[in-house]
DRENDO-1510 file (C-alpha; in Angstrom, 1 decimal, always signed):
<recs>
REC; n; res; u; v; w
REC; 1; UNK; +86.7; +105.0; +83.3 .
REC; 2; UNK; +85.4; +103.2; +86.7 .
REC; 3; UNK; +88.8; +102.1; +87.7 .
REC; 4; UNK; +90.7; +104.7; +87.1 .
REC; 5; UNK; +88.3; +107.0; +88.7 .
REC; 6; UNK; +88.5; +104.7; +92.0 .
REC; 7; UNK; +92.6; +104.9; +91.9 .
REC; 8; UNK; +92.3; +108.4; +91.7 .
REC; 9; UNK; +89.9; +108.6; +94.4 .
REC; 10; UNK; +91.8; +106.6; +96.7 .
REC; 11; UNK; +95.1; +108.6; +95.7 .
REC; 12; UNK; +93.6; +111.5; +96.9 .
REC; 13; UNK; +91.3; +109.9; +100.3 .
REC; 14; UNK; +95.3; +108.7; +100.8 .
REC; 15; UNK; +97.1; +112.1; +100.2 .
REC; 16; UNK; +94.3; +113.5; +102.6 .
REC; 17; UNK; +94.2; +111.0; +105.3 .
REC; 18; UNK; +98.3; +111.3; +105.1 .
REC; 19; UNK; +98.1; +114.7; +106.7 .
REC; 20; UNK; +97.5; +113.6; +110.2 .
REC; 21; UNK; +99.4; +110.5; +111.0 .
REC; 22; UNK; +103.0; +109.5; +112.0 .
REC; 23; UNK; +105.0; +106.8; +113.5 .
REC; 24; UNK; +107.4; +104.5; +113.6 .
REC; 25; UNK; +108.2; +100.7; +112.1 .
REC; 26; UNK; +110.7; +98.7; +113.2 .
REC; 27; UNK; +112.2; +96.2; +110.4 .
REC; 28; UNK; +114.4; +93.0; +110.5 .
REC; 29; UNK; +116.1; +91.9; +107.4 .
REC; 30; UNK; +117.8; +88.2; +106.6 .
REC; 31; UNK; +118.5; +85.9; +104.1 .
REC; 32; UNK; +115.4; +84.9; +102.1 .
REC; 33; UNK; +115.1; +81.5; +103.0 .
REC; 34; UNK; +114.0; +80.8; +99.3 .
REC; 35; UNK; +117.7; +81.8; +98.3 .
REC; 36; UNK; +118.8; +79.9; +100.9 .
REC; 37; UNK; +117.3; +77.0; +99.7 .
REC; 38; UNK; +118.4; +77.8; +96.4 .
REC; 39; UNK; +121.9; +77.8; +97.0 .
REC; 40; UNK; +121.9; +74.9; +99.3 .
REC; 41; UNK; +120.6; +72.8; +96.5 .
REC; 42; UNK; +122.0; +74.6; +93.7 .
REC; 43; UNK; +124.2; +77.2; +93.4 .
REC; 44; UNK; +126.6; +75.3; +95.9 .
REC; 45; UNK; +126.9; +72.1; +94.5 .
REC; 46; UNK; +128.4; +74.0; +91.0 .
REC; 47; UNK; +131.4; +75.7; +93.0 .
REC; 48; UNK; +134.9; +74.5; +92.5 .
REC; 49; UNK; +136.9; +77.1; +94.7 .
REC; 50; UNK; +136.8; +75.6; +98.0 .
REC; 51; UNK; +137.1; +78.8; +100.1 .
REC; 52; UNK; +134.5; +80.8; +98.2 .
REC; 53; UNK; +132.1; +78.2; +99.0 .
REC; 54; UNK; +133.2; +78.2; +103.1 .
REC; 55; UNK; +132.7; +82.3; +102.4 .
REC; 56; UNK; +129.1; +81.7; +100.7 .
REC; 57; UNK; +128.4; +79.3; +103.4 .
REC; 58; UNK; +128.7; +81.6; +106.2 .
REC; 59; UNK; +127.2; +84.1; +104.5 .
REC; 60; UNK; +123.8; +82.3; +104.1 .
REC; 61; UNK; +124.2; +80.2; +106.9 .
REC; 62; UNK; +125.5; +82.0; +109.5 .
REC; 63; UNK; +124.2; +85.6; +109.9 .
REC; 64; UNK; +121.7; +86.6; +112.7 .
REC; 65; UNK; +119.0; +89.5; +111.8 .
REC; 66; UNK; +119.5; +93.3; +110.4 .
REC; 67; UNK; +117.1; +95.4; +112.8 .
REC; 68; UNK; +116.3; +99.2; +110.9 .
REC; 69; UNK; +113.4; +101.6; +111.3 .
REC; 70; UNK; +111.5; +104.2; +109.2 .
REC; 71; UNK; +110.0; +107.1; +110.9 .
REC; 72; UNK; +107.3; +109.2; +109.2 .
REC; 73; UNK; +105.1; +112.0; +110.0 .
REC; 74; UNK; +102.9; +112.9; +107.5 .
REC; 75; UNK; +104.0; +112.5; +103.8 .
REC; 76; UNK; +107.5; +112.7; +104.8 .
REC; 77; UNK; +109.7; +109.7; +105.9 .
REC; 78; UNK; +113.5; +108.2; +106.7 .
REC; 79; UNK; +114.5; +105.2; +106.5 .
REC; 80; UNK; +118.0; +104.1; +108.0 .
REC; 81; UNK; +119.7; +100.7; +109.8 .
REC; 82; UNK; +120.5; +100.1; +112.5 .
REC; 83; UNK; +124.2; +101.3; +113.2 .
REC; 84; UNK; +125.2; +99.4; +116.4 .
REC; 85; UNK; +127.0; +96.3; +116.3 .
REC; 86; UNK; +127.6; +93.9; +118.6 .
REC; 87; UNK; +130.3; +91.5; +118.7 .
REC; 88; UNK; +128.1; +88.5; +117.0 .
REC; 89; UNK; +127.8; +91.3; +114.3 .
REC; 90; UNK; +131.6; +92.0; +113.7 .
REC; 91; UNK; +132.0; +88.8; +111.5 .
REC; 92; UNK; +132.2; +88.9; +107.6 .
REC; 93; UNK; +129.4; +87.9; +106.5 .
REC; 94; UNK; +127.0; +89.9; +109.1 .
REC; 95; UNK; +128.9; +93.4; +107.8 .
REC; 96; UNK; +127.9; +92.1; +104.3 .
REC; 97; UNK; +124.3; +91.2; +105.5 .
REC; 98; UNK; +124.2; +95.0; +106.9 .
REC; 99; UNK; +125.6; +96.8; +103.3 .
REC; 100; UNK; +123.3; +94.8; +101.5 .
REC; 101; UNK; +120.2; +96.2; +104.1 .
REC; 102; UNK; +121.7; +99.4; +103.6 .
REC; 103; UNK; +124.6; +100.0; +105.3 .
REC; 104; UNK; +124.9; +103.5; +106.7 .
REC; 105; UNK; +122.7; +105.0; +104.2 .
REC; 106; UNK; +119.9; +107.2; +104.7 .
REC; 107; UNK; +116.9; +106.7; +102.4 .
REC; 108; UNK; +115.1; +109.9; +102.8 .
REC; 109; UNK; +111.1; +110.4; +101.7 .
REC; 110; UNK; +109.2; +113.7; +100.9 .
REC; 111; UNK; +105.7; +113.1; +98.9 .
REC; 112; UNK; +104.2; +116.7; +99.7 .
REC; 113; UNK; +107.2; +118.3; +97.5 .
REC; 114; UNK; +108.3; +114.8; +95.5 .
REC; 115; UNK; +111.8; +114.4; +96.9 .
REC; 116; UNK; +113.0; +110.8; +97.0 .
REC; 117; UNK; +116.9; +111.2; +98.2 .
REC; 118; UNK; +119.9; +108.8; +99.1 .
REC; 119; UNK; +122.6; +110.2; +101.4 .
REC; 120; UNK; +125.7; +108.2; +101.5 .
REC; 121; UNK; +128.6; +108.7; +103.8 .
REC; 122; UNK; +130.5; +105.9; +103.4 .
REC; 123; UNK; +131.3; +105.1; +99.9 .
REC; 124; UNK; +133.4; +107.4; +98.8 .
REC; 125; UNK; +134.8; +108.8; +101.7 .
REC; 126; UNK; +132.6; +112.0; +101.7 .
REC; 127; UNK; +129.0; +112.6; +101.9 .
REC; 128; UNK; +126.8; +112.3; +98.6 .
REC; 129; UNK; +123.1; +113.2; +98.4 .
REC; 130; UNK; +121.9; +112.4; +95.5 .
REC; 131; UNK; +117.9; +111.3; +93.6 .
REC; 132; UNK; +116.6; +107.9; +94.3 .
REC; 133; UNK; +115.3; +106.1; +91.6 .
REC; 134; UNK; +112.2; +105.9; +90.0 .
REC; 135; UNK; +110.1; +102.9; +90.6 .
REC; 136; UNK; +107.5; +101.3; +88.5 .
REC; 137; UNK; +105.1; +98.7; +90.4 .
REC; 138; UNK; +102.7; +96.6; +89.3 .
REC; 139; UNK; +99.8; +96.3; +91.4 .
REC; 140; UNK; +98.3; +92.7; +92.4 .
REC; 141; UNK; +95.0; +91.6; +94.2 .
REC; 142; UNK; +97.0; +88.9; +96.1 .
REC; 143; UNK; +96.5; +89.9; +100.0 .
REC; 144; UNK; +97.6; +88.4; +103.6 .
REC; 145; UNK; +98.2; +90.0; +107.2 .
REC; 146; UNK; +100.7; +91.1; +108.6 .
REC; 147; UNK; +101.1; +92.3; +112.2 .
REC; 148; UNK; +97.5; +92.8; +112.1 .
REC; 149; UNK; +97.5; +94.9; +108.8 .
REC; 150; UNK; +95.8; +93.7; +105.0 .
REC; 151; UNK; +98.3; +94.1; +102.7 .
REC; 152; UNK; +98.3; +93.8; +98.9 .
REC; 153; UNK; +101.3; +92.0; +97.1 .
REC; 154; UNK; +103.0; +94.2; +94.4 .
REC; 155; UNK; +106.1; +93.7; +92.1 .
REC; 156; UNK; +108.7; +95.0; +89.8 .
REC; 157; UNK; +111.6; +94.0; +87.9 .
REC; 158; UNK; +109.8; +91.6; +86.2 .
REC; 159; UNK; +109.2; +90.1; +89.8 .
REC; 160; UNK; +112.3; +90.1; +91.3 .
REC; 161; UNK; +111.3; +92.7; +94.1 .
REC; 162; UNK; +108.0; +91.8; +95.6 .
REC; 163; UNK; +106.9; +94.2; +98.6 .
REC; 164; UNK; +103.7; +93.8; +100.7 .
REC; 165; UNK; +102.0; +97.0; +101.4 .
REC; 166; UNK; +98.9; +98.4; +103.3 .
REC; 167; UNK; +96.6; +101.3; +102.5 .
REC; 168; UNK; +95.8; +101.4; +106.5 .
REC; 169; UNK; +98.6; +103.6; +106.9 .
REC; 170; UNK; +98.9; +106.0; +103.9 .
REC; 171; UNK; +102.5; +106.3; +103.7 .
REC; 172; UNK; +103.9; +105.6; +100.1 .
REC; 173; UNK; +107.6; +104.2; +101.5 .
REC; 174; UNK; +109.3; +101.0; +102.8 .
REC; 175; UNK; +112.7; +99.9; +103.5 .
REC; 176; UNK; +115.9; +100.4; +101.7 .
REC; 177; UNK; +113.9; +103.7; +99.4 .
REC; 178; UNK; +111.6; +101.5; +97.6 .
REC; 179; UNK; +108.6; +103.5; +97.0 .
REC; 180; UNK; +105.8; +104.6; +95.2 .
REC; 181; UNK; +103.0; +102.0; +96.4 .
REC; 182; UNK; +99.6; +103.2; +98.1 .
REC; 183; UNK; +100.5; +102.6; +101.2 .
REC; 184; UNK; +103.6; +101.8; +103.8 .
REC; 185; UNK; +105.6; +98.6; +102.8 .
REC; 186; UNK; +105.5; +96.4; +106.1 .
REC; 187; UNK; +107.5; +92.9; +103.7 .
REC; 188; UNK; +109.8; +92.9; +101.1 .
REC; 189; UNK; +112.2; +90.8; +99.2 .
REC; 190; UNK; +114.4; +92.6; +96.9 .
REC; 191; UNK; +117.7; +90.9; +96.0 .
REC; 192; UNK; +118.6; +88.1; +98.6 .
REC; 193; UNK; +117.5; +89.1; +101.4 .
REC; 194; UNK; +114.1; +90.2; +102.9 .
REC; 195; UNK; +112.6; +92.7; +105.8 .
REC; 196; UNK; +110.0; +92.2; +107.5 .
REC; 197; UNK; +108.2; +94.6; +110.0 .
REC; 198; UNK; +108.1; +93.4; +113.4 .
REC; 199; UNK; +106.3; +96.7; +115.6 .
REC; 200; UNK; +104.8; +98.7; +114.4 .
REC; 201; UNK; +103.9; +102.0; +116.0 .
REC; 202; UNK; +101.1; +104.6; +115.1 .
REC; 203; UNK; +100.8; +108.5; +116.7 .
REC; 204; UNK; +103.1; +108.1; +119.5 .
REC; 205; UNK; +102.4; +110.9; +122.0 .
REC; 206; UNK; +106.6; +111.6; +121.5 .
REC; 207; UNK; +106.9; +114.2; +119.3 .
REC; 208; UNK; +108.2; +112.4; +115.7 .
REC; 209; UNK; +110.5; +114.5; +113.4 .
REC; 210; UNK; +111.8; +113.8; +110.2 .
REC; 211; UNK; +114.7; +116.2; +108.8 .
REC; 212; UNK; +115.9; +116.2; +104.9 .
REC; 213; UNK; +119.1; +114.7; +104.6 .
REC; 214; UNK; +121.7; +118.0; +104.4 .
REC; 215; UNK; +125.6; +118.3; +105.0 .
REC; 216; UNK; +126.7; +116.4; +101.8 .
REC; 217; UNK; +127.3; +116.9; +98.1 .
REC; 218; UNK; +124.3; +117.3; +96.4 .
REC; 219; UNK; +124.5; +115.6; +93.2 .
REC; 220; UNK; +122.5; +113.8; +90.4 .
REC; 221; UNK; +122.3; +109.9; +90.3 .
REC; 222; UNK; +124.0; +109.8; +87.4 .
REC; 223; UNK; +126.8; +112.0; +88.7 .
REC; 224; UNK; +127.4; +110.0; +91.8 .
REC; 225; UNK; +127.4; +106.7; +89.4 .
REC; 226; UNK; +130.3; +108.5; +87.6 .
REC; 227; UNK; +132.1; +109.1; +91.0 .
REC; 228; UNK; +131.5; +105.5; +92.0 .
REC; 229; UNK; +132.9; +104.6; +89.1 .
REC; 230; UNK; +136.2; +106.5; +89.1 .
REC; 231; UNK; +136.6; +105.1; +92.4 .
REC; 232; UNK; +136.4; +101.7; +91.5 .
REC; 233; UNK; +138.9; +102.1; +88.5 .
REC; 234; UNK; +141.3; +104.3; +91.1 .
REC; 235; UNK; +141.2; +101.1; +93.4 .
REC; 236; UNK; +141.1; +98.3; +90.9 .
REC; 237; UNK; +142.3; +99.6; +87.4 .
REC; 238; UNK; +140.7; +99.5; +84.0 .
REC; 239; UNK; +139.5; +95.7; +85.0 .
</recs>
C-alpha cells in the first residue's frame, strides 16, 4: 500500500502546487540522430528507386530545426509550432519536418475539467476539434538534467515514444499532446524525430493566457478518422 499511497500523495502535492504557476517553454524538434544513423546504415542501402532515396536523403539530411512552444498557466496548457517560415524552411523536406512536429495544429490541455483537444485547420479544409488520445505511460527511475531540471524517463508503445519529464513544474503536458505524466515533458522522441526544450520560462510578470480551442467542428476522434478517411478515398480512390 506504501507506493501507491506515495503516488497518490504526490498526485495531489502536484494538483495543488499546479494552482499557482505558469509559463512558457520553447521547444526545437529534428531528426533523431538515432534514425539518422539508422537509415544511413540501413534502411538506405536496401532502396532501389533512385529518386526516393535523393528524397529520403534530404529529408534526414538536410532539414534545419522545428522551433514550437507550450504555454501554461495553471492546469491548463497549448501547445502549437511555430508558423513562420523562412526561405531555408520552404524546401520539401523542412515542410515535411514541420507536419510531422505538428503542422498547424493546436494541441490544447485542460486537467482541472479533463479536456485533452486537437484542433486542425488544415486537413480537411475546415476546422476540426476533436478528443486527443488517451495515453498509457510507464513510469521509469532512469533520470538526467535538462536545462537545469531532474527529469524521469518514461515510455509507451512498447518504447517507441520515450519522453523526459520533471515534477519541478507540475504540468502534466509536452509537445505534440502527449500527456498524462507527473510533470511537464522538457525531451521527447516519438516517431522520427525528437524535441527538446531549449528556455524555459517560469511566472513571467506578462500576464499568460491560455484559451480553449473554439471556431471549428466539434467532433469525436473517431468521427474525424471517418472524415479523414473519406477524404483520402475522394483524392486517391478505393486504393
Amino acid at each position: 500500500m506504501k507506493p501507491i499511497f506515495t503516488i497518490l500523495l504526490f498526485c495531489f502535492s502536484v494538483s495543488i502546487t499546479s494552482q499557482n504557476i505558469s509559463g512558457k517553454i520553447i521547444y526545437e524538434s529534428t531528426i533523431n540522430s538515432k534514425e539518422l544513423v539508422k537509415y544511413l546504415t540501413k534502411s538506405r542501402n536496401n532502396l532501389k528507386n533512385v529518386r526516393v532515396k535523393q528524397s529520403l536523403d534530404k529529408i534526414y539530411q538536410n532539414t534545419s530545426i522545428i522551433k514550437s512552444s507550450l504555454t501554461f498557466v495553471n492546469n491548463e496548457a497549448v501547445f502549437k509550432v511555430d508558423t513562420k517560415l523562412n526561405l531555408e524552411e520552404k524546401a520539401l523536406a523542412q515542410k515535411i519536418l514541420k507536419t510531422v512536429s505538428g503542422g498547424s495544429k493546436e494541441y490544447y490541455y485542460n486537467d482541472i475539467n479533463k479536456i485533452y483537444l486537437i484542433k486542425d485547420c488544415e486537413s480537411l479544409g475546415e476546422c476540426f476539434i476533436f478528443d486527443n488520445s488517451y495515453l498509457e505511460w510507464e513510469l521509469t527511475q532512469e533520470t538526467k538534467e535538462i536545462k537545469g531540471f531532474l527529469s524521469y524517463k518514461a515510455t509507451r508503445s512498447n518504447g517507441k515514444v520515450i519522453a523526459w519529464y520533471t515534477p519541478s513544474i507540475p504540468i502534466g503536458f509536452g509537445p505534440k499532446g502527449e500527456y498524462g505524466l507527473p510533470g511537464l515533458i522538457l525531451e521527447l522522441e516519438v516517431g522520427r524525430i525528437i524535441f527538446r526544450a531549449t528556455k524555459v520560462v517560469l511566472n513571467p510578470k506578462e500576464k499568460i493566457k491560455v484559451v480553449e480551442p473554439k471556431e471549428g467542428k466539434r467532433v469525436s476522434k473517431e468521427e474525424y478518422a471517418k472524415e479523414i478517411k473519406k477524404a483520402r478515398k475522394s483524392v486517391f480512390g478505393n486504393k
